[in-house]
N, C-alpha and C positions, 0 to 999 in steps of 0.2 A: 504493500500500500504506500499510494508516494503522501509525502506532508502536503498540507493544504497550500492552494494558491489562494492570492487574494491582490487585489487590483480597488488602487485609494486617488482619485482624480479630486484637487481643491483648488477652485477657483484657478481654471487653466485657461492661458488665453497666448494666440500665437498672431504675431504681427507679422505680415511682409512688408517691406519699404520697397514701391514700386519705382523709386528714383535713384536706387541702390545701383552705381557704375561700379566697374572691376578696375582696379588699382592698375595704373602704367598701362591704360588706355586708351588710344583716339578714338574719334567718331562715333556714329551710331545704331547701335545692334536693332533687330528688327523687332526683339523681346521688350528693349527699350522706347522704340517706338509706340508698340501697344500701349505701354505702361503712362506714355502723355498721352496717349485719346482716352486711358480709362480717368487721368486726372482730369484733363478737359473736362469731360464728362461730370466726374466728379465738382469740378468747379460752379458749374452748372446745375447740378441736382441736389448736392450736399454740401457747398457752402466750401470755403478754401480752407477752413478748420485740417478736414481726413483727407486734405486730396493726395497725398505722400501714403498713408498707412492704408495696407489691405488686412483685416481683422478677419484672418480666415476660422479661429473661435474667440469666444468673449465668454467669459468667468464660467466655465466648462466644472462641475461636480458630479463623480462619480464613484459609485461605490457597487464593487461586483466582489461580491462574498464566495468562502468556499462551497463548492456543489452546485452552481450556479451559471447557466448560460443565457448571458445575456445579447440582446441583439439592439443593433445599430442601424437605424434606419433615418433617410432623409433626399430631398433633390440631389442632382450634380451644384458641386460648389458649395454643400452643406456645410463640410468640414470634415466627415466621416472617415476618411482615410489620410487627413493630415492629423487627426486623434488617434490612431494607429501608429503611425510613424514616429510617436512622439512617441508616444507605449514604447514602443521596439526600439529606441534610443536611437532612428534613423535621424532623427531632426529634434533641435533644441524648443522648450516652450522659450516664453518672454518670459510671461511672468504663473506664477504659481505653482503648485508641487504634484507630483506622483508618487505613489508607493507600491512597486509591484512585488508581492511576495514569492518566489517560487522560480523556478526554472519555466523558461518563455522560449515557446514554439512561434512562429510566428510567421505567416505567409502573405507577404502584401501584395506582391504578385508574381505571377506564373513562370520559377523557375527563377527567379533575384533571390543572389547568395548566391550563386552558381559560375563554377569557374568554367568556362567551355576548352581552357586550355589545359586544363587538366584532368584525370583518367576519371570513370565513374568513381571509385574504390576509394581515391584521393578527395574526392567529393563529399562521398560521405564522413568520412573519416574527416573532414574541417567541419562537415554539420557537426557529427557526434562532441566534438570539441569545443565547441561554439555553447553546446547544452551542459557542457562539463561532465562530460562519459568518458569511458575510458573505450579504447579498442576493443570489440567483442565480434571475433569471426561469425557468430548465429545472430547477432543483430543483422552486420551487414549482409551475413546470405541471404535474412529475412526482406530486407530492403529492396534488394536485387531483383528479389522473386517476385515481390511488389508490383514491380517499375517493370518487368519483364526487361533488362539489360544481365540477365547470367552470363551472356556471353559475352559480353562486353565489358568485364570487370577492370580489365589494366588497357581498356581503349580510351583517348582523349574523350571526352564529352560532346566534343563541337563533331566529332565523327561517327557520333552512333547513328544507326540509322531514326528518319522522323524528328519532331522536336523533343530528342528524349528530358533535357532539363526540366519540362513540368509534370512529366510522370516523376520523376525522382524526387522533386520535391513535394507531390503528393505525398509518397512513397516512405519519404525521409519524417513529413510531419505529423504521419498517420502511426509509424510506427516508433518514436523518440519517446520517452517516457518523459512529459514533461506537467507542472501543473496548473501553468498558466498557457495558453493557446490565444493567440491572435490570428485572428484569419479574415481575408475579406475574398467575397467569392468562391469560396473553395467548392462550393458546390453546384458550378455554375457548368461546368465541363465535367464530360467522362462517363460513363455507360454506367448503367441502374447497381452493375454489382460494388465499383471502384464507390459510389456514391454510400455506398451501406458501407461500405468499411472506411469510409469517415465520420459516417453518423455513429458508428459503431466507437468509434477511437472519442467522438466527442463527450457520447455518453459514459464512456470511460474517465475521463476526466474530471466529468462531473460527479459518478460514484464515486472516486475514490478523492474525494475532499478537494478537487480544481477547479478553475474557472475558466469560463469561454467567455472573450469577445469578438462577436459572430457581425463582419458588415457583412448585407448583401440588400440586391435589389430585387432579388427575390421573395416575395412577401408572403406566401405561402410557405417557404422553409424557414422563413424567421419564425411564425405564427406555429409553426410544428413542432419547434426545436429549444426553442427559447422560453427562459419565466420569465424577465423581462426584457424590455424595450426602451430604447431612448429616442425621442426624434430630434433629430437636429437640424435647423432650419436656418441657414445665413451662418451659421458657426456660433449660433447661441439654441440651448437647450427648450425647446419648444413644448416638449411632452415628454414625461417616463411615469409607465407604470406595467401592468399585468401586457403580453403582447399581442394576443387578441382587441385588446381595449386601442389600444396605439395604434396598430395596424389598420384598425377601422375609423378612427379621428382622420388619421393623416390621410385614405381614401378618400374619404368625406370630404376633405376640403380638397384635395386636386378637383375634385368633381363640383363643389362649390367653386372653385374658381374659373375651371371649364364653363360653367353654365352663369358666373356672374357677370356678365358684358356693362361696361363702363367706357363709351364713347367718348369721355371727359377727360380734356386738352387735344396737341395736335397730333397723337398717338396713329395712325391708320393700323396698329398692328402688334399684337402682343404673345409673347412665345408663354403657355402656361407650363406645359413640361417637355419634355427633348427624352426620348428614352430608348433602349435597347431593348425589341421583343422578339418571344419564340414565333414561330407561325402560326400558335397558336392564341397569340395576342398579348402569351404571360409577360413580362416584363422581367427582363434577366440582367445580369450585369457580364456576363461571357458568352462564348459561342462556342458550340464545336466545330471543327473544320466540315464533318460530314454533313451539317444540319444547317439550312438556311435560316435568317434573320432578320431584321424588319430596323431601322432606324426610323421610331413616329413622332411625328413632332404633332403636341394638341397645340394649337391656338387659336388668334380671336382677329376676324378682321371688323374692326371697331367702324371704319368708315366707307362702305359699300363700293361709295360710287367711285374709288380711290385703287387701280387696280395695282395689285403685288404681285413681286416677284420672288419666287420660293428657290433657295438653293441647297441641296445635300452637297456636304462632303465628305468623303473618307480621309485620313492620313494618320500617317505612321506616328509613332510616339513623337518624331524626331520630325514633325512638321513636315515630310515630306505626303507632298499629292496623290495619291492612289486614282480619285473615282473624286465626280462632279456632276452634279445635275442641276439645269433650272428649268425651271416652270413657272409659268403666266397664268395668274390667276384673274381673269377678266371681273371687271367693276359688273356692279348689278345692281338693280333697283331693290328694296326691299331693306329688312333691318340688318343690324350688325348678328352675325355668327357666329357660332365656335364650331370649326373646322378640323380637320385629321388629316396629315398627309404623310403618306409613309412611303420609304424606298427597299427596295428588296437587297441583302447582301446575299446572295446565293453560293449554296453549298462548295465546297473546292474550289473557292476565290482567294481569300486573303490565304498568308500562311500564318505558322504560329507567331503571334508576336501582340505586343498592346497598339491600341488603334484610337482615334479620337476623330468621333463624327460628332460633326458640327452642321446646323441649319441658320441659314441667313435669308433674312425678309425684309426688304428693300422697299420701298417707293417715293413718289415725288411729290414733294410739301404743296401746298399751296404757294408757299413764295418762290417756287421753284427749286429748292436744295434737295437731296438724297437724302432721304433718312433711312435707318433699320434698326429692326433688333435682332440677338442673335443667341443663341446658345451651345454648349456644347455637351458632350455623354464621350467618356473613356470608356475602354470596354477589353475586354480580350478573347481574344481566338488563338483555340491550342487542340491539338490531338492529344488528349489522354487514355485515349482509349487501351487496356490494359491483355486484351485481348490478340488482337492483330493493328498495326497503324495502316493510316489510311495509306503511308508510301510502299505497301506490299513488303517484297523479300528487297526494296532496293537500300541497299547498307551504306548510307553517306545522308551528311545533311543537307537540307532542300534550303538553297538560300534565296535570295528575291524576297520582295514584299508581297508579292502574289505567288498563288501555287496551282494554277487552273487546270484540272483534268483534261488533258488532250486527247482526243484521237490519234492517234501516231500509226505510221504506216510506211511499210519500206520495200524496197525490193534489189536485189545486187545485181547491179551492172559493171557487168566486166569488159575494162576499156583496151583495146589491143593496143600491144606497145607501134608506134609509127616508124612505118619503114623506110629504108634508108632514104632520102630523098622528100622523105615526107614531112610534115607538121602534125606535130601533138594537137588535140584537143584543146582548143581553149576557153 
């Protein structure tokens, strides 16, 4: 039986300075650019007091006792995984204290912590270290057998076949004996059996005296898995209590907000939520490679006669363009709307990696300026499937941002050599 975890959040609050330059250098990054239209902006909505500080939590209290799994829920930009980060000693708060008790698992995402230059075996063996274990040859076979990499024991990481770093790190977190667990999405990817043997490891933590905190935008396995709930809305604590209770408030009002239409100022257009769904409408915060996905954005065209322009985008963690779409949404007579548009990510598109789709709604003021609003959803897609990977028997990593199932088709043609006198082929 491991000693109890326990998890002590007072009055936690984390600032970013959007006008923060890096020492010994000129000109201006495109990061920095953002950072004066959001003060712009700022200067303009909230007064020139915050237009420097971004308060991504404000006086953040939380207390998750032993045997206890609590869940984390809220929009993108809540705070919910820079509250994470701060747990797992990735990033410093400003101001206020934590107290984590216990040895901390911690998965922020799919396959971070993972060295891709070095062998699985070596992998593990810095997790096990990182948890404060010792080398145990039946841990690690255990892990292996997991992650299906047996035979991959003393191969680099970045050369197993598939994206094997987020099977192992399922693999690593499911089986470390620890009594604290931080996880966000972990049950977002990977086939019905991989998925019970994490519910399986959580419920374990919880029996034997630990604690889970569970982010996900899955609100169905929060409401299954969890006693409680926090909501967090803008980086300040909105709601915590039983997680059926929270689960259904925080519904309520995307739905109150969906249906409250407020044509008041010169707004023609407003994003309620941006969100990643299954195909079957659920709302997820990952993808699998095999299963197609839905980027929906709800909003509200407040001024009819005022037509908008709708754009999806995909891209990579690292700002790079994937996938763009716009669409024309012609003016019409009648009242203001709340509207649904969704893009389809389909199956064996992207490959394993994190992703950040973004919606942009554009139109023309009345005094002729551009205006928009915009949002954005992180998300991931990974092959965890523990079974077979979607890259078959082929043994190497699949790199690109994309991974498209091709038709492929060949046939050998054999080119006679040219004879004397002749010209080659060219």
């Amino acid at each position: 039986m491991t000693r109890p975890g326990r998890i002590s959040v007072v009055n936690l609050t984390k600032v970013f300075d959007l006008q923060k330059r890096r020492k010994g250098r000129s000109g201006v990054s495109s990061r920095e650019v953002m950072a004066l239209m959001q003060m712009f902006r700022a200067v303009f909505r909230l007064g020139v007091k915050e237009h420097r500080r971004f308060y991504a939590l404000r006086n953040i209290s939380l207390d998750v006792g032993s045997g206890e799994i609590m869940g984390i829920i809220g929009r993108n930009g809540a705070g919910k995984s820079t509250l994470l980060k701060i747990l797992a000693r990735v990033i410093d708060p400003t101001e206020g204290s934590i107290r984590v008790e216990g040895r901390v698992a911690s998965l922020l995402e799919l396959g971070a912590g993972f060295n891709a230059e070095l062998t699985v075996a070596e992998n593990i063996s810095l997790q096990v270290s990182f948890q404060g274990g010792k080398e145990d040859p039946e841990l690690v076979q255990e892990i292996l057998e997991l992650a299906d990499l047996v035979d991959y024991r003393d191969v680099e990481l970045d050369d197993c076949p598939g994206p094997a770093a987020p099977r192992l790190a399922f693999a690593t977190l499911v089986t470390l004996a620890s009594e604290v667990v931080l996880a966000d999405e972990m049950l977002a990817v990977g086939n019905q059996q991989f998925k019970q043997l994490v519910i399986d490891r959580i419920q374990k933590v919880k029996d034997d005296g630990g604690c889970v905190l569970f982010v996900s935008h899955d609100l169905d396995a929060i409401t299954r898995l969890c006693d409680r709930v926090m909501w967090l809305d803008r980086g300040a604590t909105k709601m915590v209590g039983p997680a059926r209770e929270v689960v259904e408030a925080y519904e309520a009002e995307i739905r109150a907000k969906t249906a409250a239409l407020d044509p008041a100022g010169d707004a023609a257009a407003r994003i309620v939520d941006l969100r990643l769904t299954s195909t079957s409408g659920r709302q997820i915060g990952a993808m699998s490679m095999k299963k197609s996905a839905y980027i929906e954005c709800l909003f509200q065209h407040l001024r009819p006669a005022i037509p908008l322009r709708l754009r999806f985008e995909v891209r990579s963690a690292r700002k790079k363009a994937i996938y763009s779409d716009i669409q024309t949404l012609e003016a019409y007579d009648g009242d203001p709307s709340a509207q649904r548009a969704r893009v389809k990510i389909p199956s064996h598109f992207l490959n394993a990696g994190s992703y950040i789709g973004r919606a942009v709604i554009r139109w023309e003021a009345e005094d002729g300026q551009r205006r928009e609003v915009q949002d954005k959803v992180e998300f991931t897609a990974a092959d965890t499937e523990t079974e077979s990977s979607i890259w078959g028997d082929y043994e190497g990593d699949r790199r690109g941002l994309i991974a498209p199932r091709l038709n492929w088709s060949h046939r050998v043609t054999r080119l006679r050599e040219p004879r004397e006198g002749e010209q080659g082929e060219q």
